[in-house]
Structures are given as structure tokens and as C-alpha cells.
ChimeraX commands (.cxc) that place a marker at each C-alpha (Angstrom):
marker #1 position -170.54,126.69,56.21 radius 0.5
marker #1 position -171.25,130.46,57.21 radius 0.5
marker #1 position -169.64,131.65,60.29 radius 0.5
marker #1 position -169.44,134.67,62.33 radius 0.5
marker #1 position -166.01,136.05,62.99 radius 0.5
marker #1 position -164.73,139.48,65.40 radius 0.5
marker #1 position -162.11,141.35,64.25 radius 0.5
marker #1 position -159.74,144.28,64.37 radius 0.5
marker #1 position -161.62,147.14,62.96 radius 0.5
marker #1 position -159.40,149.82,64.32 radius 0.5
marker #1 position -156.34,150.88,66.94 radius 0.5
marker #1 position -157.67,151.90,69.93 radius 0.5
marker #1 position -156.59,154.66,71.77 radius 0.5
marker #1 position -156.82,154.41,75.18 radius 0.5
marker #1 position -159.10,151.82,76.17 radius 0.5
marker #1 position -160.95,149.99,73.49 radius 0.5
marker #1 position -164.29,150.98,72.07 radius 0.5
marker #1 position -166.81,149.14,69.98 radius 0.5
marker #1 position -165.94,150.65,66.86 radius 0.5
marker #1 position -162.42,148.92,67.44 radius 0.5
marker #1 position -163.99,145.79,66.83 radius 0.5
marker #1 position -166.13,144.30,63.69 radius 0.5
marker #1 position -168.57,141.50,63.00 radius 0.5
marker #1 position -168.14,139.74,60.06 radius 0.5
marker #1 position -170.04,136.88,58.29 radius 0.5
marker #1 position -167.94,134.57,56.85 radius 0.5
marker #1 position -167.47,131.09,54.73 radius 0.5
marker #1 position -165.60,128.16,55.71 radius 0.5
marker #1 position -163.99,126.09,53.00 radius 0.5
marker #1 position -164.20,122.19,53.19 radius 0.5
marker #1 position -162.13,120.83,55.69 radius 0.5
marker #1 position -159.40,118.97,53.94 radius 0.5
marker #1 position -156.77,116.21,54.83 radius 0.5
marker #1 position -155.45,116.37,58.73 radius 0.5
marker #1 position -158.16,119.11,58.94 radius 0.5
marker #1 position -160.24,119.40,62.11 radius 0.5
marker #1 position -163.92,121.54,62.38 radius 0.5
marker #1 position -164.41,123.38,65.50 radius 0.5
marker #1 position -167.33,125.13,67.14 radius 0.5
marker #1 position -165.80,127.20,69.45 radius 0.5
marker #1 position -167.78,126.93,73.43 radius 0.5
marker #1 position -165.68,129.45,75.11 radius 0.5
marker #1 position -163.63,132.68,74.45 radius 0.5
marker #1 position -160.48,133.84,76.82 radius 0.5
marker #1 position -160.50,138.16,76.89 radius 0.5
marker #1 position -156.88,138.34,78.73 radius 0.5
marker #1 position -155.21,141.81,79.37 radius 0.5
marker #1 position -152.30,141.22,77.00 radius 0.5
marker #1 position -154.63,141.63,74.09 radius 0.5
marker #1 position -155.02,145.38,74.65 radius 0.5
marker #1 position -151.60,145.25,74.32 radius 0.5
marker #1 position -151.72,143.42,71.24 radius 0.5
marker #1 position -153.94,145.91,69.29 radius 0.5
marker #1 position -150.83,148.33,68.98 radius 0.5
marker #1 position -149.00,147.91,66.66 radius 0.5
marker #1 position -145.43,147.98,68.57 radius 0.5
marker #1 position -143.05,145.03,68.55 radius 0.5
marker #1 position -143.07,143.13,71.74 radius 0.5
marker #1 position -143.41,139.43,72.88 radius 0.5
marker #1 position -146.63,138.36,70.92 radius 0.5
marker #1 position -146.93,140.33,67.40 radius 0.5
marker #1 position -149.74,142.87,67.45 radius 0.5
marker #1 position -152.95,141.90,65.85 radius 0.5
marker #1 position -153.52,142.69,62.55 radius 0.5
marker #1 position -156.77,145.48,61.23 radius 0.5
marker #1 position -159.01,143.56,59.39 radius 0.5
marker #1 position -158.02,139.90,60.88 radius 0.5
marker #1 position -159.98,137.82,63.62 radius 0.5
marker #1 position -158.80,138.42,67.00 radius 0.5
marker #1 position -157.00,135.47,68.12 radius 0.5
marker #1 position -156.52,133.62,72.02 radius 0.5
marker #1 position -157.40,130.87,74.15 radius 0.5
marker #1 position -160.12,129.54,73.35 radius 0.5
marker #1 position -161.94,126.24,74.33 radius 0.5
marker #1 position -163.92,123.94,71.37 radius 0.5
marker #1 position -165.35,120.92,70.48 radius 0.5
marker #1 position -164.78,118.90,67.47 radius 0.5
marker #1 position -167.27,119.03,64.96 radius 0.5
marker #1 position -165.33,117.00,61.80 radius 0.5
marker #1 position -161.82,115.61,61.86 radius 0.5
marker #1 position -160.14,114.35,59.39 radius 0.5
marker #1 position -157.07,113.79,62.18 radius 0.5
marker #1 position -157.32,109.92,63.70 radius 0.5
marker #1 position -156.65,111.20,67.35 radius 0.5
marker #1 position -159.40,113.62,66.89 radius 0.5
marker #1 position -163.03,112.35,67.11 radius 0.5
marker #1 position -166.46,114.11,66.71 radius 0.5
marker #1 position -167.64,115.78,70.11 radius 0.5
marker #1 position -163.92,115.86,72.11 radius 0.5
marker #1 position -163.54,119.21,73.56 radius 0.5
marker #1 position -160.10,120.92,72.40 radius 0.5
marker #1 position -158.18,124.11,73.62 radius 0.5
marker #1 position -155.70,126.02,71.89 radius 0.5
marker #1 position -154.77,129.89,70.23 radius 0.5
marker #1 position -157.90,130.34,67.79 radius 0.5
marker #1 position -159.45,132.91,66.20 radius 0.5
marker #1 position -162.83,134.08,67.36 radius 0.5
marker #1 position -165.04,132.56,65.15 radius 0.5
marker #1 position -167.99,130.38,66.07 radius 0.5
marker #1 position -166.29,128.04,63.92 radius 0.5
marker #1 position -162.91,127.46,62.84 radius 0.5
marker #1 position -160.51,124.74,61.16 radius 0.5
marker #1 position -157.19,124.14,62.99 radius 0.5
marker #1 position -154.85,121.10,62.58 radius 0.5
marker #1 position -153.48,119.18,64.97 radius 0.5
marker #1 position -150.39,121.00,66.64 radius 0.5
marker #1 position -151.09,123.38,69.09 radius 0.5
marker #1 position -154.40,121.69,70.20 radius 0.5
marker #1 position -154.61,120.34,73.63 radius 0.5
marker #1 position -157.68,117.80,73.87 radius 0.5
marker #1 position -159.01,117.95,77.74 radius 0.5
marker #1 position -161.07,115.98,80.11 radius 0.5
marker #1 position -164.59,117.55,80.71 radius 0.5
marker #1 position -164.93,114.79,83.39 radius 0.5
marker #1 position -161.86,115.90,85.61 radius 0.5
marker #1 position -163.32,119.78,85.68 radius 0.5
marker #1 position -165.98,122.24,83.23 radius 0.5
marker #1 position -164.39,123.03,80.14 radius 0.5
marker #1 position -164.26,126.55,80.91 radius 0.5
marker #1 position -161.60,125.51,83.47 radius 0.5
marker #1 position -158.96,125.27,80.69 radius 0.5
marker #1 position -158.82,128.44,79.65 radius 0.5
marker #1 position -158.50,129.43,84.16 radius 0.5
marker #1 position -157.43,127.61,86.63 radius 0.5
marker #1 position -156.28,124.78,84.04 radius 0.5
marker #1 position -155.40,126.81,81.65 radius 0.5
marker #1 position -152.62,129.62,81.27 radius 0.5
marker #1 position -153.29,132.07,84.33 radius 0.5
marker #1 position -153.37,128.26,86.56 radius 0.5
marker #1 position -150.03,127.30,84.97 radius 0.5
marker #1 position -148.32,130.15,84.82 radius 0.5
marker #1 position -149.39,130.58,88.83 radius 0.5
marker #1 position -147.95,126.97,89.35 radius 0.5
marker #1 position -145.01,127.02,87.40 radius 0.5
marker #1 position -143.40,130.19,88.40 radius 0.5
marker #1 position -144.49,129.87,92.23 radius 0.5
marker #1 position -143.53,126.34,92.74 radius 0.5
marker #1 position -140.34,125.86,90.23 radius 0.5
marker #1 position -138.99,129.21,90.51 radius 0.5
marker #1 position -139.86,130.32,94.07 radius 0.5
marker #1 position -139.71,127.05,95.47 radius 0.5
marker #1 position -141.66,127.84,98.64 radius 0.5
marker #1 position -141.21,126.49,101.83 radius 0.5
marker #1 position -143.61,126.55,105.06 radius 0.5
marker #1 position -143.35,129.60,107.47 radius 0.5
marker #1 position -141.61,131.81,104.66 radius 0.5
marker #1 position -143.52,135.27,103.36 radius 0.5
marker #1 position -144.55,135.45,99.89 radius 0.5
marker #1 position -145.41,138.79,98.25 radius 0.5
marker #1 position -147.89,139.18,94.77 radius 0.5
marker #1 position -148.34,141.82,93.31 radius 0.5
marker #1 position -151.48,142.46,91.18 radius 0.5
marker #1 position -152.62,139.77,93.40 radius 0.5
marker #1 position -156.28,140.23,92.60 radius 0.5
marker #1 position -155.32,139.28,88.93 radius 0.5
marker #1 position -156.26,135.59,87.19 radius 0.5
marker #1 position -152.51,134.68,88.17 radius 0.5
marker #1 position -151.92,136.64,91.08 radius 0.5
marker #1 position -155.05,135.01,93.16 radius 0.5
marker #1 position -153.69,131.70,91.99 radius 0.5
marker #1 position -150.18,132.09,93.70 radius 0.5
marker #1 position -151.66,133.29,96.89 radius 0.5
marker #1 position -153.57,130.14,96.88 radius 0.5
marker #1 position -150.60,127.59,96.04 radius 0.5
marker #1 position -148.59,129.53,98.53 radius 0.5
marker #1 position -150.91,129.35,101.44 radius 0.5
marker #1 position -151.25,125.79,100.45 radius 0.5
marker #1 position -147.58,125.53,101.03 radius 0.5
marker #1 position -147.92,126.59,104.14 radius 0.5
marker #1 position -147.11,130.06,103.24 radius 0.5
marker #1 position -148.12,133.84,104.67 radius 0.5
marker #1 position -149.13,135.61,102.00 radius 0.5
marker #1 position -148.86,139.44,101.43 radius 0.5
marker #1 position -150.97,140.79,98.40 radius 0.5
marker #1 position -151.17,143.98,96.28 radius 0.5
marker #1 position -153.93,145.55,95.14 radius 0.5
marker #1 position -155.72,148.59,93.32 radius 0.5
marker #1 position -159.20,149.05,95.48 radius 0.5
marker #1 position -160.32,148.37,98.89 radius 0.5
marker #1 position -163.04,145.63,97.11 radius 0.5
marker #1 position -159.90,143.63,95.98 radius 0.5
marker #1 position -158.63,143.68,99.92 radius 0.5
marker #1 position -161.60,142.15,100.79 radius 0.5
marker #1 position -162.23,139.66,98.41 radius 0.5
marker #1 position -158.66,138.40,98.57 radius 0.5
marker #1 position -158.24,137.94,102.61 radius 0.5
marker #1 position -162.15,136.85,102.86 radius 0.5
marker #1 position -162.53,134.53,99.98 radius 0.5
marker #1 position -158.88,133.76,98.73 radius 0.5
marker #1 position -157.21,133.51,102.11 radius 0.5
marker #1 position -154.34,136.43,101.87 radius 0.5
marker #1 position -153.06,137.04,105.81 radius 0.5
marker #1 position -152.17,141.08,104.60 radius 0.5
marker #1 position -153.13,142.88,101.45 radius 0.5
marker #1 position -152.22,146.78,100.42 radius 0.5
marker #1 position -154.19,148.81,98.46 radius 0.5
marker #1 position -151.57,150.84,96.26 radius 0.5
marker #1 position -153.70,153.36,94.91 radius 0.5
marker #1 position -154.41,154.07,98.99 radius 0.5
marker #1 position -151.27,153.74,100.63 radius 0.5
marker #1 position -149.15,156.73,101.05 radius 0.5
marker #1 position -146.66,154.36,102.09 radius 0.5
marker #1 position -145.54,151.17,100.19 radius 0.5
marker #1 position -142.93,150.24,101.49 radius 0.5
marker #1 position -143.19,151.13,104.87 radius 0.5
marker #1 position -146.57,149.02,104.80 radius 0.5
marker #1 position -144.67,146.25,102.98 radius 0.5
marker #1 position -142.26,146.25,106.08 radius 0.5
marker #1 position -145.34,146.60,108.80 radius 0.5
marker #1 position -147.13,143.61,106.88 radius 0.5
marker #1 position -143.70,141.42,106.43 radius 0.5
marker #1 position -142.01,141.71,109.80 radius 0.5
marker #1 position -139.55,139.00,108.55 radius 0.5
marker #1 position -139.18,140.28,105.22 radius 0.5
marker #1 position -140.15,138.90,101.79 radius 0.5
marker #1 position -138.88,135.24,100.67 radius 0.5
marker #1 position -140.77,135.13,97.28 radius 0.5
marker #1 position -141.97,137.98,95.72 radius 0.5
marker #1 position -143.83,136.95,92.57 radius 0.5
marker #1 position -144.06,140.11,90.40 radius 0.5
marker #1 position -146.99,141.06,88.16 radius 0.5
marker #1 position -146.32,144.49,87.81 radius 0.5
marker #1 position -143.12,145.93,87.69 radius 0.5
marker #1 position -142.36,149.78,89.11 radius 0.5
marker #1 position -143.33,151.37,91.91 radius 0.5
marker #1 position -144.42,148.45,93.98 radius 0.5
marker #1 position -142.00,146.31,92.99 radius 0.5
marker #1 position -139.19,148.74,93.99 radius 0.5
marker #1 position -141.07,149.15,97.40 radius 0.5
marker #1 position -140.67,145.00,97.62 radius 0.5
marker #1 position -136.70,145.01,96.65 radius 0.5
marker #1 position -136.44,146.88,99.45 radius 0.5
marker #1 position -138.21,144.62,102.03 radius 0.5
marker #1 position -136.40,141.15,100.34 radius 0.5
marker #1 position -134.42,138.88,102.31 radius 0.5
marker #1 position -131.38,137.35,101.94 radius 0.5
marker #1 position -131.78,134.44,99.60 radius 0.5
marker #1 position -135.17,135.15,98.64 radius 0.5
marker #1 position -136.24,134.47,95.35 radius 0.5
marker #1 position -138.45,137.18,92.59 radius 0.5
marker #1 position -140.34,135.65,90.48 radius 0.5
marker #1 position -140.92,138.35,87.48 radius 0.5
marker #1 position -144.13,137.02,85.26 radius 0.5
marker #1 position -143.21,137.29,81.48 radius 0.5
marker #1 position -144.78,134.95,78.80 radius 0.5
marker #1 position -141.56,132.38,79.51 radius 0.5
marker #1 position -143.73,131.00,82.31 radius 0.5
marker #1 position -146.72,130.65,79.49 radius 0.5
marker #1 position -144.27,129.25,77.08 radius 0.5
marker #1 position -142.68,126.66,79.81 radius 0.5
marker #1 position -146.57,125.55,80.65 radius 0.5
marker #1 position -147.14,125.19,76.81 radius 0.5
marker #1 position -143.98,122.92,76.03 radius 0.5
marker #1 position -144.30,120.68,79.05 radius 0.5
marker #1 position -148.16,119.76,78.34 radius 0.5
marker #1 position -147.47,120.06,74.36 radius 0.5
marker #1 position -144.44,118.48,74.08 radius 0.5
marker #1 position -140.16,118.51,75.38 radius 0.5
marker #1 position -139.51,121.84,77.05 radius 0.5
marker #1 position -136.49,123.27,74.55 radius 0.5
marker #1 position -135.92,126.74,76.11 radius 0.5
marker #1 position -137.22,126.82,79.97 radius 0.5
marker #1 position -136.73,130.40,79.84 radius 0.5
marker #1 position -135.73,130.92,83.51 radius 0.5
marker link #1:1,2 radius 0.2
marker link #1:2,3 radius 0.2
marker link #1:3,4 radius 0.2
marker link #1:4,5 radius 0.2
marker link #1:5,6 radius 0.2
marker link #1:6,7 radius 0.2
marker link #1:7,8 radius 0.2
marker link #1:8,9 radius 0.2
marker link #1:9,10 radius 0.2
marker link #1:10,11 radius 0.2
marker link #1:11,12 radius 0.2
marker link #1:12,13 radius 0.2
marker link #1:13,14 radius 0.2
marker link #1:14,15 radius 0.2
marker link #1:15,16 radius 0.2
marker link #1:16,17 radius 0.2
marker link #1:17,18 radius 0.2
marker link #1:18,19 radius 0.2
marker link #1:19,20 radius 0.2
marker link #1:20,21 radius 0.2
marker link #1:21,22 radius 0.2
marker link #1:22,23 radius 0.2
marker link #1:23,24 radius 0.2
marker link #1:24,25 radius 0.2
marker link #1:25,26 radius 0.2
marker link #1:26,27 radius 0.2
marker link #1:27,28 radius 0.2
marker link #1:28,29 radius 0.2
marker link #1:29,30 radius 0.2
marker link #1:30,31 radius 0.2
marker link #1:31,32 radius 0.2
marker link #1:32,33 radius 0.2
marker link #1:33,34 radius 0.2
marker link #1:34,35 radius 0.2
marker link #1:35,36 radius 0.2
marker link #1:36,37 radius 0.2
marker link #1:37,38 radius 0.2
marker link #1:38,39 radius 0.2
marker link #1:39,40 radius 0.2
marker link #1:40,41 radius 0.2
marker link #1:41,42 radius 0.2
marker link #1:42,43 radius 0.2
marker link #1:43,44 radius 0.2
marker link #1:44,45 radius 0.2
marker link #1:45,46 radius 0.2
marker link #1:46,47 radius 0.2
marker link #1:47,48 radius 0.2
marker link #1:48,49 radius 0.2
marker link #1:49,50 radius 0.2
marker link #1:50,51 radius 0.2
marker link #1:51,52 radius 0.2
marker link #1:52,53 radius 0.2
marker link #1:53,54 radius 0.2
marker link #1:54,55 radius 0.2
marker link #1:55,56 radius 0.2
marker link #1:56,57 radius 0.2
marker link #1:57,58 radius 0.2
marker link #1:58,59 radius 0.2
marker link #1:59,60 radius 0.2
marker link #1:60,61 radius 0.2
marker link #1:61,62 radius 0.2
marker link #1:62,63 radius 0.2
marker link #1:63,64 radius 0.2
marker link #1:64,65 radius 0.2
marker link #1:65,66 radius 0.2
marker link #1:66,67 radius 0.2
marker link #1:67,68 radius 0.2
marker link #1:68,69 radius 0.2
marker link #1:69,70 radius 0.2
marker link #1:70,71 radius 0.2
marker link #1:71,72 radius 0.2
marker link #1:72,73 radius 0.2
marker link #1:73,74 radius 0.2
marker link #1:74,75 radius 0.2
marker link #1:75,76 radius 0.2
marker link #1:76,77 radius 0.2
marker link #1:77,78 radius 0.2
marker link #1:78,79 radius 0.2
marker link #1:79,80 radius 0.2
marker link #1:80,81 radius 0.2
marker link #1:81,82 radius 0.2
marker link #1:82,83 radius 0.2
marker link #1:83,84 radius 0.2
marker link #1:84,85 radius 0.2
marker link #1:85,86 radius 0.2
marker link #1:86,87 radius 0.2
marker link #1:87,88 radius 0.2
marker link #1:88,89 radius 0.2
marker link #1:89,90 radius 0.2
marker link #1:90,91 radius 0.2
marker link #1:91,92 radius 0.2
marker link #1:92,93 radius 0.2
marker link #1:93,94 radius 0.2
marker link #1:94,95 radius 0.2
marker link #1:95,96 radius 0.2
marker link #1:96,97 radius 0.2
marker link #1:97,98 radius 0.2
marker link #1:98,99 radius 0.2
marker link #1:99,100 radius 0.2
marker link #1:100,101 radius 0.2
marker link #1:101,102 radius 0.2
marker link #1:102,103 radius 0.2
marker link #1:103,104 radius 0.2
marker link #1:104,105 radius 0.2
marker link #1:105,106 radius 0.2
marker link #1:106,107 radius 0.2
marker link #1:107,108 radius 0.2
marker link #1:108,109 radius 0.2
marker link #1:109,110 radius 0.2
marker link #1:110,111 radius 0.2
marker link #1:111,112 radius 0.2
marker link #1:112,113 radius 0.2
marker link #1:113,114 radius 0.2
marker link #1:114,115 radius 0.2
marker link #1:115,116 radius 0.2
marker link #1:116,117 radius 0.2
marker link #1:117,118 radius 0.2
marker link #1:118,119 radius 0.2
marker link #1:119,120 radius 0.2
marker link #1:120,121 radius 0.2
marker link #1:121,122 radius 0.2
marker link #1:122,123 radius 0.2
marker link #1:123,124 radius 0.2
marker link #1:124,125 radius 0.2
marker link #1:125,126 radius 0.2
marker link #1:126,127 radius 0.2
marker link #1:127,128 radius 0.2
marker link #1:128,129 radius 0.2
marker link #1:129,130 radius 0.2
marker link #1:130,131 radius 0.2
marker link #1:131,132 radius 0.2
marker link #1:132,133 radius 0.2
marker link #1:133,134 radius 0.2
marker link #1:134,135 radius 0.2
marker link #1:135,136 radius 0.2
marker link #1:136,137 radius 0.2
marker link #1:137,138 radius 0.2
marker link #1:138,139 radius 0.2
marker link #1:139,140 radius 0.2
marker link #1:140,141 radius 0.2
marker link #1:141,142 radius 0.2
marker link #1:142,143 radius 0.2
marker link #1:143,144 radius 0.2
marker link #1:144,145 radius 0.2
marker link #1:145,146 radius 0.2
marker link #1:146,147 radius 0.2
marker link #1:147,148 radius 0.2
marker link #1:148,149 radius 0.2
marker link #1:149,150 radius 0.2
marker link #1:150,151 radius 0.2
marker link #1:151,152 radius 0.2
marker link #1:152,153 radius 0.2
marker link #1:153,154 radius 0.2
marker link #1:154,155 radius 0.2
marker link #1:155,156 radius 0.2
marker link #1:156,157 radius 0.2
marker link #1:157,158 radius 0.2
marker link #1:158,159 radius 0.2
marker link #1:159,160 radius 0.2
marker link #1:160,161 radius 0.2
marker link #1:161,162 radius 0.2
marker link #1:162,163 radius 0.2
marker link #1:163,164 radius 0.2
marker link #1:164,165 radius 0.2
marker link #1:165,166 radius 0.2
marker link #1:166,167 radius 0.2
marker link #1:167,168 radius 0.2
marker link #1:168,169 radius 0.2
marker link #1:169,170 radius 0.2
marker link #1:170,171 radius 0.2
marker link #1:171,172 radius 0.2
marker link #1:172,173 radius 0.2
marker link #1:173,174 radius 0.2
marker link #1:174,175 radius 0.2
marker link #1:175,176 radius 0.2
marker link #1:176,177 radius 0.2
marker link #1:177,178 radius 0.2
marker link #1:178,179 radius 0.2
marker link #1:179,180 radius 0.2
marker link #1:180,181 radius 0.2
marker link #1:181,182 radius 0.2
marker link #1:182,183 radius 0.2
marker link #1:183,184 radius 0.2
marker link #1:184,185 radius 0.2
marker link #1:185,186 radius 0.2
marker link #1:186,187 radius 0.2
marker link #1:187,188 radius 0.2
marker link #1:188,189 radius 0.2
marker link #1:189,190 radius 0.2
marker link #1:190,191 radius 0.2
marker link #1:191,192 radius 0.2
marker link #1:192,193 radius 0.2
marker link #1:193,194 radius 0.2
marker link #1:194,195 radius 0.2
marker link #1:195,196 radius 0.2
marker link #1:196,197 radius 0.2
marker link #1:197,198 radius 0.2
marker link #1:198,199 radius 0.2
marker link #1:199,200 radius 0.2
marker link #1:200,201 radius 0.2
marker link #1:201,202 radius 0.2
marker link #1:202,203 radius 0.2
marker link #1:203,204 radius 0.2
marker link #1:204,205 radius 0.2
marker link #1:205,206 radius 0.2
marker link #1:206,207 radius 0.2
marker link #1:207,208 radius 0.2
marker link #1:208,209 radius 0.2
marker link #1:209,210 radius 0.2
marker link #1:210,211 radius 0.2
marker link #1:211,212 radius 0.2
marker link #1:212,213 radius 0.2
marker link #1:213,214 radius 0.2
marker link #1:214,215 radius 0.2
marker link #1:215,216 radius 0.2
marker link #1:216,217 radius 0.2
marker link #1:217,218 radius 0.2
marker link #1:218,219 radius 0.2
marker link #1:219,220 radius 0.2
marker link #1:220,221 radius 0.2
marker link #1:221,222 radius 0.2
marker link #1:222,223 radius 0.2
marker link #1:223,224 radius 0.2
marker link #1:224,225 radius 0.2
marker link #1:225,226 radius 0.2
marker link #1:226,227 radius 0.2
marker link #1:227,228 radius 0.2
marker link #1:228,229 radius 0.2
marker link #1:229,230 radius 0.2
marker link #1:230,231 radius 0.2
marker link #1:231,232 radius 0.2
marker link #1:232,233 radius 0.2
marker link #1:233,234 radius 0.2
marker link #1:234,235 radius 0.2
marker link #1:235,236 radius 0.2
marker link #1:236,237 radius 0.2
marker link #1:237,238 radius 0.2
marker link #1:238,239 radius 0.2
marker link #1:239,240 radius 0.2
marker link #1:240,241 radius 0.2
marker link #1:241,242 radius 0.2
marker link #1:242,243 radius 0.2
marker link #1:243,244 radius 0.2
marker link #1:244,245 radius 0.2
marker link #1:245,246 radius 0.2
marker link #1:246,247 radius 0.2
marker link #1:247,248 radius 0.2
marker link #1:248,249 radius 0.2
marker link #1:249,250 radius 0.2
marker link #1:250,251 radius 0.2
marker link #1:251,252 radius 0.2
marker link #1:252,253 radius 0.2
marker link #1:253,254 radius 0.2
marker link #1:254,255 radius 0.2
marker link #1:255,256 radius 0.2
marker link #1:256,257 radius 0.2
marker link #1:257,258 radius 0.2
marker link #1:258,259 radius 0.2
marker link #1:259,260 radius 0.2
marker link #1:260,261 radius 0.2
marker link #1:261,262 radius 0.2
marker link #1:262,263 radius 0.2
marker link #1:263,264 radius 0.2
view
């Protein structure tokens, strides 16, 4: 089978351009014993990949010049040669982007196209979702009337904790970088306060003016500035929730299998 494939042409420098990236054509091999044929339906593009096209050490290796770029990525089974795997089930796991792929078994996840759209999986089911829930709800453990803080709330994860939080009876302070953020996030996602950074001469005097009781839960996307500006406004007791890939790797073990290293 011929296949199309993306992959690392280049480093980019500064934001990525499309000479950084490559079309190939490609052949598959047969699919042998335990194999599995995919046709992949949908492709995640997640900020940590920019990071992941330098080539510095850091918590995922970098991506390689010349090799597909790799991520979440949701697909249906074409071919398995894996009993638990039939023709048509829709799978998700870390793939390469390629319209079609074989993969083996570990580190596919099949999922239910009847509970929500595929695309779901790779968003509010998938790893931005989980690492919302996990981190919000077994780290912060919030309870009603307290004041939770997000930074880079307008973020895949971010807009998911303001959401669990104000389901938890929350109020629910959000950070921001433009004034189109602030509005979509108290009109559409339900934030009570949200500061625009790049705006606000002030942090953490408007952290204080938004948070008259001070912060409970901060859950921090970010790091620096702002998050310095919320240290200062924390209670007593409150819990900060720094996002790292443990959160993604606590999600992954506890749908994939036992959780060995909870990471927090």
C-alpha cells in the first residue's frame, strides 16, 4: 500500500514554516502477526510539538529530521491481525502522521464513537480533558465557595479546569493574552474574572482586586511572571497545581493500565 507521510524537513527557528515540514509518498509493508492497519481520521497539532522540533533534551525526545511527525492521533482499523481488534473500530494512540500506519496493540486505546465524535478523544476525552480532570480534581481537590486561578486559561486545558471548577461550585479567575480570550472565556466558558496579561500593568494587584479572598487552587500553565503575581495572592492551605506531562502520564496509565509512578 502507498501512503502519504509529513515529516521533519528542517529546525525551525522561531515559529515554524512550511519548508520545516515535507510530504513524502511512501510504502507500507504487509502487516504481519499481532499487526494492526490504520487509516488515520484525525490529527492532534498540540503546542509541545514546537517544542519538540529542537533538538534539546527535555520531557518528550525531540523529533527526528527526516522522520514522520508523531502525536495523538485518532484511527480506524483497517486489518488486524490482533483478536481484540476488528475491522472498522476506531483507535487512538501516539502515531505518526501518515494516512496510514501499522501499530500493535500497546499503546492503543479503542473508543466508543457512540458515547461522543471521535474527534472528542484527542479534546475533551482525550489528553487536554484528562489532564484538566486529573490535576484539578485529584490534586486541587476543589471545594464549593473556594477561588480557583488558571493561567493560560484560554488554552485546550486551561478552559477545561475553569469548567470542572465552576462545576464544583467554584469562582473562577482566568489568565489570558488578548481581550478576545476575556470574552470568550466569561461569555461562553463561564469564568466570573479574567486578566489580560499582555494589558495589565498590574498582575498582581488585579489578581488581589479579582480574588478578594485569595486563591485556593491555582492551576498553573505557565510558569513566570503570572505565576509569581498568584504566589503572592495564595491562601493558607491552598493548593498549585503546576501542569507537567506527569498529569498526561497519570491519565495514560489509569485508562492503559496500573498507575506505577503517579508523579505528584
Amino acid at each position: 500500500m502507498t501512503t502519504k507521510q509529513i515529516v521533519l524537513a528542517g529546525r525551525p527557528k522561531g515559529k515554524p514554516v512550511v519548508e520545516n515540514f515535507e510530504t513524502k509518498n511512501i510504502e507500507l509493508p504487509q502487516i504481519k502477526e499481532e499487526d494492526i492497519l490504520l487509516e488515520a481520521m484525525y490529527f492532534s497539532v498540540d503546542p509541545y510539538m514546537r517544542g519538540r522540533m529542537n533538538d534539546a533534551k527535555s520531557y518528550a525526545p525531540p523529533f527526528e529530521v527526516g522522520k514522520p511527525i508523531t502525536g495523538g492521533v485518532v484511527a480506524k482499523v483497517i486489518k488486524s491481525n490482533v483478536a481484540n481488534f476488528k475491522e472498522n473500530d476506531m483507535v487512538t494512540g501516539n502515531l505518526p502522521w501518515q494516512q496510514h500506519c501499522i501499530a500493535t496493540a500497546p499503546g492503543l486505546l479503542k473508543i466508543d464513537t457512540n458515547i461522543a465524535p471521535a474527534s472528542y478523544y484527542l479534546g475533551i476525552l482525550g489528553m487536554p480533558g484528562l489532564t484538566a480532570y486529573f490535576g484539578l480534581i485529584h490534586i486541587g481537590k476543589p471545594k464549593s465557595g473556594e477561588t480557583v486561578a488558571v493561567s493560560g486559561a484560554a488554552g485546550a486545558v486551561g478552559i477545561v479546569v475553569g469548567q470542572i471548577a465552576k462545576l464544583n461550585g467554584c469562582r473562577v479567575v482566568g489568565i489570558a493574552g488578548s481581550d478576545e480570550k476575556v470574552r470568550l472565556l466569561k461569555k461562553e466558558f463561564g469564568f466570573d474574572e479574567v486578566i489580560n496579561y499582555k494589558t495589565t500593568t498590574d498582575i498582581k494587584k488585579a489578581i488581589a482586586e479579582f480574588c478578594p479572598d485569595a486563591v485556593d487552587i491555582h492551576y498553573d500553565n505557565v510558569g513566570g511572571r503570572n505565576f509569581r503575581c498568584l504566589i503572592s495572592n495564595i491562601n493558607f492551605n491552598a493548593r498549585i497545581v503546576l501542569w507537567s506531562d506527569c498529569f498526561i502520564q497519570l491519565a495514560d496509565q489509569i485508562l492503559m493500565g496500573p498507575v506505577y509512578n503517579p508523579c505528584y
